[in-house]
N, C-alpha and C positions, 0 to 999 in steps of 0.2 A: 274207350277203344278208338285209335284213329284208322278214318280209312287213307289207304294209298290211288289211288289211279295210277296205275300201271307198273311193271315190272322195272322200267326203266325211269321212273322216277323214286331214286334211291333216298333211304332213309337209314342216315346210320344207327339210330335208334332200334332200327329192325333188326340189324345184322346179329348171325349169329343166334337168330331165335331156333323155336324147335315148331318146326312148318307141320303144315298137311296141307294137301291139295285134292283140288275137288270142284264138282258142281254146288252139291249140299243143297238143293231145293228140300226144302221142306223139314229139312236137321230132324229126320227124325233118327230111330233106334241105333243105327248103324254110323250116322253121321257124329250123334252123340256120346257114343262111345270113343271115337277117334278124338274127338274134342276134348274128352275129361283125361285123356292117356294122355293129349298130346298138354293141357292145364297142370296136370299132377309132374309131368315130366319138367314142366318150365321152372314150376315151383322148385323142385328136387335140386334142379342148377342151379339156379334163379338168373334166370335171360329169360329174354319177352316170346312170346308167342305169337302165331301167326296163323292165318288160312289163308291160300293163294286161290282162287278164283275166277271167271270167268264172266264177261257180259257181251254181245247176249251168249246165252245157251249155246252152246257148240251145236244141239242139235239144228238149234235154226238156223245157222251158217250152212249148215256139211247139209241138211234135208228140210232145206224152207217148205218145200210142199204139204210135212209135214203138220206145221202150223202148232207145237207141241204147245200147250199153255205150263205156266209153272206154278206151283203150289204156294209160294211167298212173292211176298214184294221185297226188293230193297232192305227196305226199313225193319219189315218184321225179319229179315237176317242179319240186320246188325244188329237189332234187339238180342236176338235169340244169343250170338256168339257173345254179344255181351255179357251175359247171363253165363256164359258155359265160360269165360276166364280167358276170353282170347285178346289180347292185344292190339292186335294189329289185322286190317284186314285187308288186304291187296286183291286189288278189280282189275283183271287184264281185260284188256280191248281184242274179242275175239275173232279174229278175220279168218278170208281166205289164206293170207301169205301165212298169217299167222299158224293155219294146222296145217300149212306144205311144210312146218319144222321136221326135222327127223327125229326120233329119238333121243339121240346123242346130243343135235343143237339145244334142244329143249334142255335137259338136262346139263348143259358144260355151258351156255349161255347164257339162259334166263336163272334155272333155277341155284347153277355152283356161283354163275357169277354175279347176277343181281341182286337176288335174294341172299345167297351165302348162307343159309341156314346150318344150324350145328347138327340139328337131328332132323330127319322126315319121316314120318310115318303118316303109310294109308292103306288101305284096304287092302286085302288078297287079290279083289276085283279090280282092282287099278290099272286103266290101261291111259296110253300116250303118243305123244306127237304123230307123225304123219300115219293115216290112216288107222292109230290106234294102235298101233303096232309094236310099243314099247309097254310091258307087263310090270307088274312090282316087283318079279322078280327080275328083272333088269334092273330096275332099280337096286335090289339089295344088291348085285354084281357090278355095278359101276358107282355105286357112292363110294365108299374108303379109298378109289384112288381120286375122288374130287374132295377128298375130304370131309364124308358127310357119315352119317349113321344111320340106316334106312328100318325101322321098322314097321312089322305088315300085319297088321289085326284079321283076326278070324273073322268071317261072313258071319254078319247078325242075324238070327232066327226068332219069330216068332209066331205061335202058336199052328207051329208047324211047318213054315216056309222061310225063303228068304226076305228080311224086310228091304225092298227099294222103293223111290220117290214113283217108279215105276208101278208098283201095288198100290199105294195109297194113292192114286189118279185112277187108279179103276177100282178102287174099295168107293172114292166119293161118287164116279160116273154112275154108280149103280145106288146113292144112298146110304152104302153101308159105312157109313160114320163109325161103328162098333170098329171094322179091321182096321179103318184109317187110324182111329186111335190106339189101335195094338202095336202098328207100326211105328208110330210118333211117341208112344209112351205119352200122352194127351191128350185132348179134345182137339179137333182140325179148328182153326181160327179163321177171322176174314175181320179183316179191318175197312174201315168204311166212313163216310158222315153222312146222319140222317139230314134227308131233302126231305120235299114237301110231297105230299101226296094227294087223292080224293078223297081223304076223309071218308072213306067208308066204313073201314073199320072203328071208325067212334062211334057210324049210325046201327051198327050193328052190338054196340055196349065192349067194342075191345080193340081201343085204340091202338094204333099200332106207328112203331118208328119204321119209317120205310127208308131202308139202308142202298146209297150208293156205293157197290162196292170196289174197294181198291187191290182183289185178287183177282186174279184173272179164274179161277176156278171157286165156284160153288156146288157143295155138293145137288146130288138130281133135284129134280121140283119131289116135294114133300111136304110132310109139319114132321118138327123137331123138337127135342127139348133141348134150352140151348142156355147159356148165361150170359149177360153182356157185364162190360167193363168201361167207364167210359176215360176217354183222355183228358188230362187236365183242361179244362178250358183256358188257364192262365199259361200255361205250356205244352199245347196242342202236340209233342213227338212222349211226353208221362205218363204210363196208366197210371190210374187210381187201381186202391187193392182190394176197395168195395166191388161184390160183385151181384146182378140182381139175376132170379132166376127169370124162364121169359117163355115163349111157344113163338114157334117161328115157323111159318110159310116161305117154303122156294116154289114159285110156280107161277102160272099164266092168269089165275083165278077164273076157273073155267063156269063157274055159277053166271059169272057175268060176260062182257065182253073180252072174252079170252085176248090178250094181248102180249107183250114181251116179258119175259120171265121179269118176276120181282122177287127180292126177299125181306118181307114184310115181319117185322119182329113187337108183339105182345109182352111188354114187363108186368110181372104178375104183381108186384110188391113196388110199383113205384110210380108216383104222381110228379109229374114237373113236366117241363120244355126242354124237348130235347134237340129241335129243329137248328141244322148247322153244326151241331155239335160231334162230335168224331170219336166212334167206340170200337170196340172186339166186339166179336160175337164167335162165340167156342160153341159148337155143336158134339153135344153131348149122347145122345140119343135120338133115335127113329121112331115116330110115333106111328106115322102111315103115307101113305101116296096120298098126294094130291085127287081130289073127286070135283065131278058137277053137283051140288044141290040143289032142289028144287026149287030152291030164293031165299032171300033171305035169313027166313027165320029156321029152317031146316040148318041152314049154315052155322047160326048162332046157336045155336043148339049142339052142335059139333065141336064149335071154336072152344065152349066153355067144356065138354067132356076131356079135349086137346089140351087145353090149358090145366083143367087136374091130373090128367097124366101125366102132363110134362110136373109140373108140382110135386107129385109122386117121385116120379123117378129122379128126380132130382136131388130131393130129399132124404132117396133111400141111396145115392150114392156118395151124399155129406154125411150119414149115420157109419157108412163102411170105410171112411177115410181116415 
């Protein structure tokens, strides 16, 4: 997949592809359906594919106060599009001048005339330029005279509501890893390189990779059941497709000197040096809230019941797969 920077640096390789546009934090259910429609349609003609984009966040231009964090990095969305058949992926630079576009500018400027795309298709929920103001079905009413073909997917639902990046930031804020993954149709990931820690968890019998990590969200302070993956060390952007299962800590470790959130990850089935080195960690399951115990060995005594339940369930969801 190549990326573009910006709308205005034209690629004619692009032209004529069949677009979607979007934020796409976090591609989960709804994002990914637009993606395999808009994959199976490029195929169908055979022209390239695209997704046109944003940096940063429109929200954090239009409502910095807000201070919204995102669900992916970068990398893990060009991974993801990679994986779903996309092309091409174009990063607009998203300003103030940029959302005083109107409607109309946005569409007969950037998107008939940069872009040039032959189809677009997005969401029913789709809205645009200045103040939000332009709906998808504007869209469908002004493509055919720019020359485009606009199609609009139904609202993704799952188990019972609408899926958005919106629910799966308040499915993690609360721990619930279960809805996050209803919504993503996956395990919520966080990629990371294990740094060095206090070794405590060795003196406790269960060593632990303690994860710098590089999303800006982690689910609440918890234990999880969770699996890592790690990146090639010989080409640090590869996973590997070994995955080991593990129990993992979000939280302050309030047994001892309660301090800034860490998340501290237990590989149940693997012995090596993993310090520097750069992995996934897919959160699978909720084991319980984070607790004080009483020291020590009250702790280890916990970790190691943590650790067979995450083993457990782990295990009883590679049996159901």
């Amino acid at each position: 997949m190549q990326v573009i920077e910006g709308s205005d640096q034209p690629r004619e390789s692009a032209r004529g592809c069949v677009l979607t546009v979007g934020n796409f934090d976090g591609l989960h259910l709804g994002h990914r359906a637009l993606l395999a429609a808009v994959a199976a349609r490029g195929r169908e003609l055979g022209c390239p594919t695209a997704l046109y984009t944003f940096d940063p966040h429109p929200r954090r231009v239009l409502f910095p106060e807000q201070k919204q964090p995102l669900l992916m990095t970068w990398d893990q969305l060009a991974a993801g599009l990679e994986r779903e058949g996309i092309d091409f992926l174009v990063r607009e630079r998203f300003t103030s001048a940029f959302a005083a576009l109107s409607p109309d500018e946005f569409l007969r400027d950037v998107i008939a005339e940069r872009l040039a795309p032959r189809e677009v298709f997005v969401g029913r929920d789709f809205h645009f330029g200045k103040g939000r103001s332009g709906s998808g079905e504007m869209l469908v009413a002004r493509g055919p005279a720019l020359g485009i073909r606009v199609v609009l997917l139904a609202q993704v639902r799952a188990g019972g509501a609408d899926v958005s990046s919106t629910r799966v930031r308040e499915a993690l804020a609360l721990g619930d890893v279960a809805d996050a993954r209803l919504c993503l149709g996956r395990p919520y990931t966080v990629w990371g390189r294990v740094v060095e820690g206090d070794r405590r968890g060795r003196t406790l019998g269960f060593p632990t990779a303690n994860l710098a990590p590089e999303n800006e969200i982690v689910p609440a302070n918890g234990v999880y059941a969770t699996r890592v993956r790690l990146f090639d060390a010989a080409s640090p952007g590869r996973l590997g497709e070994e995955s080991f299962a593990c129990v993992t800590n979000v939280g302050t470790r309030p047994t001892f000197a309660p301090g800034r959130v860490l998340v501290e990850t237990h590989l149940l089935d693997f012995d090596g040096d993993l310090y520097g080195r750069r992995l996934e960690l897919a959160f699978h399951a909720r084991i319980r809230e984070e607790r004080r115990f009483s020291g020590p060995q009250e702790l280890a005594r916990q970790i190691a019941s943590d650790a067979e339940q995450a083993r457990h369930t782990l295990l009883a969801e590679t049996r159901r797969a």
